[in-house]
N, C-alpha and C positions, 0 to 999 in steps of 0.2 A: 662331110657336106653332101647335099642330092642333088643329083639334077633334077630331081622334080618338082623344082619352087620357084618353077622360072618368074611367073607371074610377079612371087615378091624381090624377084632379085629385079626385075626390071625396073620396078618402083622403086628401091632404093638406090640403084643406079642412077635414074632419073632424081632422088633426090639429093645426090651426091651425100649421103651420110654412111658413116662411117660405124661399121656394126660389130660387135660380139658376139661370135656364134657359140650357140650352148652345146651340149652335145644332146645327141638323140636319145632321147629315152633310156639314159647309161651307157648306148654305144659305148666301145674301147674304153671299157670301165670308169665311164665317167655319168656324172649325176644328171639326172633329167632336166631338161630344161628350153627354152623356146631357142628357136631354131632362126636367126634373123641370115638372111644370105647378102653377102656383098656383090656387085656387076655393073660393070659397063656395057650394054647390051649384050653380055650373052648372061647364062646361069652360073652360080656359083661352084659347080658341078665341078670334079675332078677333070673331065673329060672338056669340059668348055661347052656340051651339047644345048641345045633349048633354046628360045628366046631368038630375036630377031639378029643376028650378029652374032656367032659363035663367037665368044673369045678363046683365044690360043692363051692356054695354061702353060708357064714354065715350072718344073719344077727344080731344083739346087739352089733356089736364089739369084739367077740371073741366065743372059741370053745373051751369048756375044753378038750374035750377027744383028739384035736389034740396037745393043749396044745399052741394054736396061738390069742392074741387078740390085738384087736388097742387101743391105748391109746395115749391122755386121752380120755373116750367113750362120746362121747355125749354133749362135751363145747360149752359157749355160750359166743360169743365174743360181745362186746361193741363197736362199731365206732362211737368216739365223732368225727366229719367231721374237728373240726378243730387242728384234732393232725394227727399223721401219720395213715394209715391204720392199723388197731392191726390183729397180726399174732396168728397160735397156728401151734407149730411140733408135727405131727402124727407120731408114729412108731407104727410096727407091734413087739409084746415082744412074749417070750414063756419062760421057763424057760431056755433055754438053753443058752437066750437075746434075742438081737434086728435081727429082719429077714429081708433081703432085701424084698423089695415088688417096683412092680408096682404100682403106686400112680393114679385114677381119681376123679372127682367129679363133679356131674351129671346138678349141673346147675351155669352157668358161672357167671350170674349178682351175683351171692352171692359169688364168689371168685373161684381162681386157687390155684391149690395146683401143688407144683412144683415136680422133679422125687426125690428129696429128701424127701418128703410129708412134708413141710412148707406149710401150707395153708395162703392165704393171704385175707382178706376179701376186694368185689370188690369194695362195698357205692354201685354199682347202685341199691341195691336194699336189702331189709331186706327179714328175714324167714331163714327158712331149708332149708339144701342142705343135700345131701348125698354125704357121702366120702366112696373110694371102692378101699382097698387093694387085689392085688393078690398076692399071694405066691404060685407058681407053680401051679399046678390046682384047689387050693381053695382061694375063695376068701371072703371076708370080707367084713362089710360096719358099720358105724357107722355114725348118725346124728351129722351137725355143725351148730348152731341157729346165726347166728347176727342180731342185733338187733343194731338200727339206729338212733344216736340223731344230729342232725342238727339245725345252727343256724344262721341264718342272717342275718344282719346289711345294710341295703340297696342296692339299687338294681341299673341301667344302667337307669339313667334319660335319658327321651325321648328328642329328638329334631324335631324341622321340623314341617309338619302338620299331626298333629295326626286325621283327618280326611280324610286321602290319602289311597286308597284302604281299604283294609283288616284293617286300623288303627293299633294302637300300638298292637305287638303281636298277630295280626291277630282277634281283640274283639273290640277293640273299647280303646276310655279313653283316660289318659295322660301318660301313663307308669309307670312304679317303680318311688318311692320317691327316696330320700338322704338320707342313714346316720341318726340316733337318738342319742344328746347325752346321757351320763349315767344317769341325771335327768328324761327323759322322759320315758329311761328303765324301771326307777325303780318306776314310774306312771303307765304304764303298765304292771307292775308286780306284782303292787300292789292289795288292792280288789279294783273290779270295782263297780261302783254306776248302778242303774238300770234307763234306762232309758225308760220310755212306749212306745217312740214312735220310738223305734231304734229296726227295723227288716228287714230281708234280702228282696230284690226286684227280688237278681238272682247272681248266680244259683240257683235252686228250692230243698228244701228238698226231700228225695227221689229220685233225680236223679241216672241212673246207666250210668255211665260212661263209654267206652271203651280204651282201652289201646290206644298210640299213638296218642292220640288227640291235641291239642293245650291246656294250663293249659285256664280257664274260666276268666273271669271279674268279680271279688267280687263286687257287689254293693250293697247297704243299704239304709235307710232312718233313720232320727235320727231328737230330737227334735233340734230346731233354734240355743242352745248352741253346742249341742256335736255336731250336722254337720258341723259346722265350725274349724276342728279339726286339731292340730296338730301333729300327728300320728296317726300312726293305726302301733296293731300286727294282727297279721295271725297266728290261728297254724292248726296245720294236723298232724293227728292221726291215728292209725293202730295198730294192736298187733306188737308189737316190732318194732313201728318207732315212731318217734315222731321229729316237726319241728316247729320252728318259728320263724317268722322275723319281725323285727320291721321298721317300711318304714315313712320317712317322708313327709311332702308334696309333690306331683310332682311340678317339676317346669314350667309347662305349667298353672298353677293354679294362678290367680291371688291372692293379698293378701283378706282376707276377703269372698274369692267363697267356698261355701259350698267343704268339701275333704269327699266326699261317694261312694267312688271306687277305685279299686286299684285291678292289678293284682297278679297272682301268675308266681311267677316265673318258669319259661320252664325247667328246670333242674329239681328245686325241684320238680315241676308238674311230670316228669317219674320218679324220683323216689319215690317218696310217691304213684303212679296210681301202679306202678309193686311191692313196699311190700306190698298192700292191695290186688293186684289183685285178683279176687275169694272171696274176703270179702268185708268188712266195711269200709270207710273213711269217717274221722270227722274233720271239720273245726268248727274255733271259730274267732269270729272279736273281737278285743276289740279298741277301740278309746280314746286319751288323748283331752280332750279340755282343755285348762282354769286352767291346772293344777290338771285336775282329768280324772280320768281313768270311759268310758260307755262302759257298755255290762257285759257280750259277748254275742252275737248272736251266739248260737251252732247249727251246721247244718248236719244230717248225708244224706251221699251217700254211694251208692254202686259202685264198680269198678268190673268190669266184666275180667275174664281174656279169652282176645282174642282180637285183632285187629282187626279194618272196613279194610275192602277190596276196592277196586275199587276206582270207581270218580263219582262225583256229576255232571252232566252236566245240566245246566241251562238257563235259559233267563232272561235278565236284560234291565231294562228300566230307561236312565240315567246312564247309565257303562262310564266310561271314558277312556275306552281301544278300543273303537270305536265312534267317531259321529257322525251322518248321517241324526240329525233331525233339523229343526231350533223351534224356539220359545219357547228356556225353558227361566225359570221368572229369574233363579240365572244365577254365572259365566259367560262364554261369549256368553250366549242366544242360544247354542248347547247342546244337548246331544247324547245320540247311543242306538241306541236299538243291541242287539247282546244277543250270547251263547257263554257263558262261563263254564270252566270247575275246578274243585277244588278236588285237592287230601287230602288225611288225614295227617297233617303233617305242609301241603302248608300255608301262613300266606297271599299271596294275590290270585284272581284267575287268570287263562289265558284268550286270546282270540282265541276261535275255529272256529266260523259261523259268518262272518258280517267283516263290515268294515269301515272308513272313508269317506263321498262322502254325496252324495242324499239317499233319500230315498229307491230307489229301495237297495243300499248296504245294509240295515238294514235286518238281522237275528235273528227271535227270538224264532217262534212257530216249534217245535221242538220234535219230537220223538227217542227215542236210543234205540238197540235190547241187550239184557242182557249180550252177550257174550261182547260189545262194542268196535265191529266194524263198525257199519254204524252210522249214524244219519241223519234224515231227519230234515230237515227246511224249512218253505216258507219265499217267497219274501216279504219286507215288501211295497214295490210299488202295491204289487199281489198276496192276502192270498191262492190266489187258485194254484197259481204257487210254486212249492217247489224245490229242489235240495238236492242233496245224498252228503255225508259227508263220505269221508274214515276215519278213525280214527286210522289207523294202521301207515299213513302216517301224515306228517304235514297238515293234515286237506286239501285235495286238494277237491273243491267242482264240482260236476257235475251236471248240472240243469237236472231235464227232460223235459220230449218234454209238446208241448202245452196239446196234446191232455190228457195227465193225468190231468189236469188241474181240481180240485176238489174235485179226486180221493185220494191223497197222503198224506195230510194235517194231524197231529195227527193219524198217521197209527198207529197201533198195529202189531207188529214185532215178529216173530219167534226166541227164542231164539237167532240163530244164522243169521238173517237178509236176511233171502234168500226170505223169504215170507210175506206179512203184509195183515191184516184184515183194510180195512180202514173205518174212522169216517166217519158217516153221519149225523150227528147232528149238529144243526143249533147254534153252538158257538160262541162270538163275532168276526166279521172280513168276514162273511160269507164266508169262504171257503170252508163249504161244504155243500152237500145238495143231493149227489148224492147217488144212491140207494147202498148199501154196497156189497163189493164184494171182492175176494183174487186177488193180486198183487204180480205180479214179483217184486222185489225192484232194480234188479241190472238196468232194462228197465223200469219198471212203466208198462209193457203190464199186461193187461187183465189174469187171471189163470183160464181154467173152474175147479170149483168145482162143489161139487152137496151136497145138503140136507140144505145149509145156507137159503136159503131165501124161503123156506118152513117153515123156524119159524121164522124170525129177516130180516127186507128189510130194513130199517138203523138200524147200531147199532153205540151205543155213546162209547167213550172211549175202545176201544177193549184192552185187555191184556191177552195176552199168558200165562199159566202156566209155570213154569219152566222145565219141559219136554215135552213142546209142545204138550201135550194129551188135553188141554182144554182151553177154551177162554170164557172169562166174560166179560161182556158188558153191558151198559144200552138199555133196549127193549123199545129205540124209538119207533119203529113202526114195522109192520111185523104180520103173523098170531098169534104166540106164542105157548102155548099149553093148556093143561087141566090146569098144576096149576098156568101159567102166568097170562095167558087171554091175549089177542089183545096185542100188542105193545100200549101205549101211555103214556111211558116215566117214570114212575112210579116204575117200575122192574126191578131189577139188577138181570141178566141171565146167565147161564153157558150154557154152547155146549160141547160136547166131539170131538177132531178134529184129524183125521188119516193123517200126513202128507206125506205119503206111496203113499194113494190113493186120497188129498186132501178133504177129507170127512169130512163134518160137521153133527151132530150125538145127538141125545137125550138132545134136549133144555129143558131146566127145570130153576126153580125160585130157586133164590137165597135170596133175600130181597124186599120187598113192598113196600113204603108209600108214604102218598103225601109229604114227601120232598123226593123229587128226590133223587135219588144214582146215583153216577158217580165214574169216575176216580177209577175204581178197579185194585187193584196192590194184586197177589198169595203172601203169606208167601213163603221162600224158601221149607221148605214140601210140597209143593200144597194143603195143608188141611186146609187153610184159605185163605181169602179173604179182604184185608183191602179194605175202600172206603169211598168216601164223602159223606154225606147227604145237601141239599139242605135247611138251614134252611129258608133262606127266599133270594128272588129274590132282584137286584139291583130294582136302580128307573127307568131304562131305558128296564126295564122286558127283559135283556137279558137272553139267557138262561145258564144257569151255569158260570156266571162270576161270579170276584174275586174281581169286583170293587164296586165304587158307592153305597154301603150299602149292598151289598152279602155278605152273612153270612152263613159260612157251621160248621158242625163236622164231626170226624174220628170217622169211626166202624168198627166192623170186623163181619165176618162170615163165620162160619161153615161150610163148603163145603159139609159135610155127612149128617149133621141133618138139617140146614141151618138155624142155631140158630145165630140172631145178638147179638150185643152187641157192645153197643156204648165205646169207651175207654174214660174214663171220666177222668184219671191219664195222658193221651199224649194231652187230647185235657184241661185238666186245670183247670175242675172243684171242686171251693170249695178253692183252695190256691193259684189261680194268684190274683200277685196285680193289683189292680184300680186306677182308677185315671181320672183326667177330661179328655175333649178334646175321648168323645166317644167310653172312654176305661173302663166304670161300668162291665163288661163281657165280658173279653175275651174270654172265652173258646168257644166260635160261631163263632170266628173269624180264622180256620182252615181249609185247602183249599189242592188238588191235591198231595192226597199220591203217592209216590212208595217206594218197599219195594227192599233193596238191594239184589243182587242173591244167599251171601254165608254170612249163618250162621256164628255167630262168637261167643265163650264163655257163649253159651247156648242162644244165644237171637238172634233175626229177626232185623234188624233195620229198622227203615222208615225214607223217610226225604220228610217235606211235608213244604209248605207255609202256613206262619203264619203273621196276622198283629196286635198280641198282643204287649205290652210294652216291650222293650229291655232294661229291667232296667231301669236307669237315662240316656240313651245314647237315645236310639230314642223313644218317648214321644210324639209327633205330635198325628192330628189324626187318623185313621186306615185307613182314607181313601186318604189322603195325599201323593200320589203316583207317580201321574202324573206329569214331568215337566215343562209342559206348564201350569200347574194350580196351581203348591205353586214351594215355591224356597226350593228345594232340597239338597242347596248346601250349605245355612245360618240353616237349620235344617235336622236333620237325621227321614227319613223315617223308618215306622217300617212293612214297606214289605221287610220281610226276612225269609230265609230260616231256620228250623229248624231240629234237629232228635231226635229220641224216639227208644229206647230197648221194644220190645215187648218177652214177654215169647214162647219160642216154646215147642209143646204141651201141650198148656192150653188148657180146660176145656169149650167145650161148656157152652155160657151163662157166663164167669166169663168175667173178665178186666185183659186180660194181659199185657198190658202196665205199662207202666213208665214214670214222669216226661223229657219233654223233654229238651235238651240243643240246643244254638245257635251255627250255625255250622260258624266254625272260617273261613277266609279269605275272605268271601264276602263282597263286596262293601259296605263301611257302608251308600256313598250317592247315592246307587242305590236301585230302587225297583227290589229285583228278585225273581223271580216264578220257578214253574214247574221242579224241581230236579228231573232227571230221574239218579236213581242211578245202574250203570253197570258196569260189571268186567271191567279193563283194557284190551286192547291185547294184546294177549299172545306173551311168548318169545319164540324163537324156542332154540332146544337143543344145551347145550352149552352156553345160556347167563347164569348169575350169578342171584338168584333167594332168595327169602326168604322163599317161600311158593308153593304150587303145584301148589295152584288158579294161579298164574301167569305163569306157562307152556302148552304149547300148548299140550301138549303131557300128562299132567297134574302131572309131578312127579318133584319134587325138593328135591336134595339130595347129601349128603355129593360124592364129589371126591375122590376119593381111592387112588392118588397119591396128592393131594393138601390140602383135607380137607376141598375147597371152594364149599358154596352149587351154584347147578348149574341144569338147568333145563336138562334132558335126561332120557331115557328109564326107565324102574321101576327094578329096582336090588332087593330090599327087597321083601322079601315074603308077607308083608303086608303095606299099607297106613298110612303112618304120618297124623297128625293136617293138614288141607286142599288138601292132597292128593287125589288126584283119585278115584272111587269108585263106585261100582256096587251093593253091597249089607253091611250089617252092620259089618258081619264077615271078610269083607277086609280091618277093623282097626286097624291096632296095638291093642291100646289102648281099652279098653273094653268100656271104657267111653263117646267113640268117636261111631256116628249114621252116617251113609251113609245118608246125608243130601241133596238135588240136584247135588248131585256125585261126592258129597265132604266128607270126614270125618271132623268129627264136633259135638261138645259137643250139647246135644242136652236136656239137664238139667243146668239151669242158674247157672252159676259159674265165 
């Protein structure tokens, strides 16, 4: 709760109603939602401060010397899910009796409590909530724990082609099984036998998860008997939750086809991600074959509490939401090259650049400016040719003129798309090659600057800081300086950039070697550097491709000390699995980070290309991409997009990373590349909002006559979870760091 809502706590004070308070913006890993305050003339504040009449806050549930406390103090309710929600009535007692009170409680997925204070437990979510009586100017509070048991007996058999878009549930598979009867129960509930060869393939231990995502694809491997299995359980585990469902074969499964996957259910999935949120979650597989129970395969993750922001925008090669190419080997000897885009949530992606037709309609190479409103594409008739992308609208495209022709290809973009640094690096498709220089984006004309090309005359992959004070790039070529040396391609460079006076400013070395560094994406602090290394070139010695046997890793670096350090946890060394078909080491096979704009539940994310194994789903080989050279459509490619929780302020020289997961909805029979991850556009005041990130204005917050969050002006004294933000002190929350001018946990939780 805040004290900076005094205005509506004195109103509802005055209207003696009795309120539910949501939590803030997923505060203490709980789901967004409006913010109603309870008071008797003071605020609903922890502290009692605001408002005409501080109220005196007790906390434990009572106050001997006024002689007021709540009871019962401190209950812990039980929801078995398949009985009714269980209740507890809170009163306020003294000796005198029972005192009327104002009734709230501070976070909503754990239940409402009504103006009579019956609290009702919501199931969306297990943990503590705090209950908060007021009795004229003092107010009270006492903790309510539920605790979560959940149980389920099959799931929404899939129909159709489960290889259509985003596949079942946005992962891939055959969907939920049917139904187990009470024999097969009580086989998997029994002990289970150990099997050597039965271990998980994905999702990866150690994974940190974020709120809102799509639930994952449980996949496994098992020896010849137990893969051929007639059930599997699932459980999921958290301090005071606990779930499992017993699932039988999907029916897309022939009889006698190995059963070594099976989703998690979308309900269960948010509720079991929002009780652990800011902790631990444990899953366990167990499998019935043959009349006996293998496993369990126990797996821990971490869940993060906080929400991905923004959208993933993409290129895909072989999308079926445009086709514009002839001679693929599968289906009807078409496919499309296009960009696409995918929200967190979304189970297939859209079509944003590209279209149906000839080749010239094909959309794929593609740059987007953080705030995500523009996007740049080129032609796929004409790499050198590109067109500007509104993104605020339905995607309306305006080419430029000839004469940029070279210039615009893979720009690097000013936060807010008004200016771009562009590529001059000699990338597949030869689009460019022209000397580097700053760029109007709304024209493509020419910008003079001064001081760029006194150290850098091409630079490769340019990427703006998040405050637009500094720009990283590969030092193709160009003077350099003392600690560079000469541009030739080997040095990943930073510049300091004034966009005041368009000034490019104190080139200095970031990272060295002879595997190339490319594609640098800033952490949202600007204090780090994620990027690719070059482990070894294709057969057709292009320069920084992702085909034909290129092989890269993810690293990061220290922007003050300029310490690397390879993420060896996002990029999968040591615990992916192998497998034939050119998949003995994945972890080389990691390609074109970027790192999203807004921190979320103490972590940075990235979402980079990856052509490791997608479990038992795409298994081809890592180069099997192209559809004019294998059939795409009879097997699933494993050029796909992935993401990864990185630690913000970590530790020159350590591994802040984390195992990564595969990001739900993309094309399981397309290859797609090159995620450029960007806020959405914003809404103007007065739309209906979850969060600040989504305000143009940058505040989202409770309506003082509705209650419905909505974007407009800043009324509170201080910044909520993704609000607004100038310095650290303008966070509510003590917890919360002015993160690229957002409030934001800035310690993983």
């Amino acid at each position: 709760m805040h004290t900076k809502r005094a205005g509506l706590a004195l109103l509802i004070g005055a209207l003696g109603i009795g309120l539910t308070l949501g939590a803030c913006s997923g505060e203490d890993g709980g789901v967004a939602g409006p913010s109603g305050l309870g008071g008797g003339g003071g605020s609903a504040g922890a502290s009692g401060s605001g408002g005409s009449g501080a109220g005196v806050v007790i906390d434990g549930g009572g106050d001997a010397a006024l002689g007021l406390s709540i009871t019962p103090p401190n209950p812990t309710l039980v929801y078995d899910t398949s009985k009714p929600a269980p209740t507890v009535q809170f009163q306020v007692v003294s000796a005198a009796g029972t005192a009327n009170a104002l009734w709230a409680v501070d976070r909503a997925e754990i239940g409402s409590i009504s103006a009579t204070g019956l609290f009702t437990a919501a199931g969306t979510a297990a943990g503590a909530a705090t209950v908060e009586a007021t009795v004229g100017t003092v107010k009270l509070t006492t903790k309510v724990n539920v605790e979560i048991l959940a149980v389920q007996n099959g799931g929404t058999p899939t129909t159709g082609n489960i290889k259509a878009g985003g596949g079942p549930g946005g992962v891939g598979g055959e969907g939920e099984g049917a139904a187990v009867d009470a024999t097969l129960v009580a086989i998997l509930d029994g002990t289970a036998q150990a099997d050597p060869q039965m271990a998980l393939l994905y999702p990866y231990a150690n994974t940190v998860w974020p709120l809102g995502v799509l639930p994952p694809l449980m996949m496994w491997k098992a020896s010849a008997t137990a893969a051929v299995a007639d059930a599997v359980k699932i459980e999921l585990s958290a301090p005071g939750y606990g779930y499992t469902g017993y699932f039988g074969r999907p029916p897309p499964l022939a009889a006698g086809a190995p059963f070594v996957r099976h989703p998690i259910d979308k309900a269960t999935w948010e509720q079991a991600t929002l009780s652990a949120a800011g902790g631990a979650l444990t899953a366990k597989i167990t499998v019935a074959a043959g009349g006996v129970a293998y496993g369990p395969i126990t797996v821990p993750w971490k869940v993060a509490a906080g929400r991905l922001k923004g959208t993933v925008y993409y290129q895909s090669y072989g999308t079926n939401l445009a086709k514009n190419y002839p001679g693929a080997k599968g289906g009807d000897g078409t496919f499309g090259g296009a960009t696409l885009a995918i929200k967190p949530g979304a189970t297939d992606p859209i079509l944003v650049a590209g279209k149906s037709g000839g080749t010239g309609d094909c959309r794929v190479c593609h740059s987007v400016n953080a705030d995500g409103t523009r996007m740049i594409v080129q032609h796929g008739n004409n790499y050198k040719r590109s067109s500007s992308y509104d993104l605020n609208a339905p995607f309306p495209e305006t080419p430029y003129a000839a004469s940029t022709d070279g210039n615009i290809g893979w720009i690097g973009m000013t936060k807010d798309g008004k200016l771009g640094l562009s590529n001059a690096v000699p990338i597949p498709g030869g689009a460019n090659g022209n000397q580097s220089g700053l760029f109007d984006m709304a024209t493509g004309a020419a910008v003079a600057a001064t001081g760029l090309n006194s150290f850098v005359t091409r630079a490769g992959f340019p990427a703006f800081a998040p405050d637009t004070k500094s720009v990283a790039f590969n030092l193709h070529a160009g003077p350099g300086s003392a600690s560079t040396g000469a541009g030739d391609g080997t040095q990943l460079a930073i510049m300091d950039f004034d966009a005041n006076t368009n000034a490019f400013s104190n080139g200095r070395l970031l990272y060295k070697s002879s595997q190339r560094p490319g594609w640098p994406s800033f952490l949202p602090t600007a204090a780090g550097v994620v990027f690719q290394t070059e482990v070894a070139a294709n057969s057709s010695g292009e320069y920084f491709a992702t085909r034909y046997g290129a092989k890269g890793e993810l690293w990061w670096v220290d922007v003050a000390t300029q310490t690397p350090t390879r993420l060896d946890n996002l990029n999968g060394k040591g615990y992916l699995p192998t497998g034939p078909n050119n998949h003995a080491d994945d972890s080389v096979l990691n390609y074109e980070p970027t790192v999203g704009p807004v921190a979320s539940g103490g972590y940075a994310w990235v979402v980079f290309m990856s052509r490791r194994l997608y479990g038992n789903v795409a298994t081809i080989d890592p180069w099997a991409s192209d559809p004019r050279e294998h059939d795409l459509v009879a097997n699933t490619t494993t050029k796909k997009l992935w993401v990864a929780a990185i630690d913000l302020n970590a530790k020159p020289g350590t591994d802040p990373s984390h195992p990564a997961f595969y990001v739900p909805a993309q094309e399981l029979l397309a290859g797609n590349a090159r995620g450029y991850w960007v806020l959405d556009p914003c809404k103007a005041d007065g739309s209906t909002c979850s969060s600040g990130d989504e305000c143009c204005g940058g505040f989202c917050q409770a309506d003082p006559n509705s209650g419905a969050l909505t974007c407009g002006k800043k009324t509170n004294e201080c910044s909520l979870e993704f609000d607004k933000c100038s310095i650290d002190a303008d966070c509510c929350d003590p917890k919360l760091s002015c993160i690229n001018e957002r409030c934001a946990l800035s310690i993983p939780r």
